[in-house]
N, C-alpha and C positions, 0 to 999 in steps of 0.2 A: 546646379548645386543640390545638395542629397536637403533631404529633411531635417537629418540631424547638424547639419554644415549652417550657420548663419554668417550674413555681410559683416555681425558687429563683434567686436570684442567686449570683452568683458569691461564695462564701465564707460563703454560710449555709443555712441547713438539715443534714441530711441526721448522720451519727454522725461525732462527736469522730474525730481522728487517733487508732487506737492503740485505740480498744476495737472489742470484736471484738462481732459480732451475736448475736441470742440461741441461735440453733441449735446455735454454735459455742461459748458460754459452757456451755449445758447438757450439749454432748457430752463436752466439759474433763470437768466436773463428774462424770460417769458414770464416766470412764475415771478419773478419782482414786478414788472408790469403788469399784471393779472391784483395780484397782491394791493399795490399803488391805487389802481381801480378799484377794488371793493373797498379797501379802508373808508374811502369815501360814503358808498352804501350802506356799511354797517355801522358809519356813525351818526346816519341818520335815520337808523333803525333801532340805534340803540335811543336815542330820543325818542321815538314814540312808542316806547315800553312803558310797562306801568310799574313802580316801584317796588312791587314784588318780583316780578321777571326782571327786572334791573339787578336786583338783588343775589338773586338766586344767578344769572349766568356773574356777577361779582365775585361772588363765594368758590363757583369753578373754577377761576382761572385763576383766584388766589394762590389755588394747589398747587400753579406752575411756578410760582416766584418766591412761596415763605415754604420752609419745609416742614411738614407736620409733626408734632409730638407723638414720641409713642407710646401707647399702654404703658402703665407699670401694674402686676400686681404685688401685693404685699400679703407674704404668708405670715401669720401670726403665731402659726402652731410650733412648738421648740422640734426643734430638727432631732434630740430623742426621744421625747414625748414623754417627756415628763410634763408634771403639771409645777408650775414655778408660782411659787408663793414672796407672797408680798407684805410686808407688817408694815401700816402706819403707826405712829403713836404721837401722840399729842404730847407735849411737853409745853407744862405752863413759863409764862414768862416772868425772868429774873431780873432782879434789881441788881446797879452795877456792886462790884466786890461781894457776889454770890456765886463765884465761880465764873459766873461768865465772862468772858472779856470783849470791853467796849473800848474802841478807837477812843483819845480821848482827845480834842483837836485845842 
């Protein structure tokens, strides 16, 4: 058969979409048993830390499970640049039926 000639047609042979080959299944497999072992040692190594190293590798691995906030800045300057004024003014208070109007319940 040429190079360019294959046994298969198009859409048979060869591995299912989505499983993965054997080298790749047995390597998983190792590194879950490898895995399984240490959890062991590092959680009895995470006990004999001292509450600041407790801490501090805490805060790391936060990073992998809550998503951080991002910066925001706030520009305050007017986007023509003008300068924007502001008048307060005090206004004394009125008794009712002096214009004002008050809910009356």
């Amino acid at each position: 058969m040429s190079k360019t000639m294959t046994s298969f047609k198009p859409g048979e042979g060869g591995r299912p979409k989505g499983v993965r080959n054997k080298i790749s299944r047995e390597r998983q497999e190792k590194i879950d048993e490898i895995l399984s072992i240490a959890d062991d040692m590092v959680e009895e190594a995470l006990r004999k830390l001292k509450p600041k190293e407790l801490l501090d590798i805490w805060v790391g691995l936060t990073e992998y499970v809550c998503p951080k906030l991002q910066r925001v800045t706030l520009d305050t300057e007017p986007e023509d640049n003008k300068i924007t004024k502001i008048i307060f003014e005090i206004v004394p208070p009125g008794l009712p039926g002096e214009g004002i109007e008050t809910k009356s319940e």
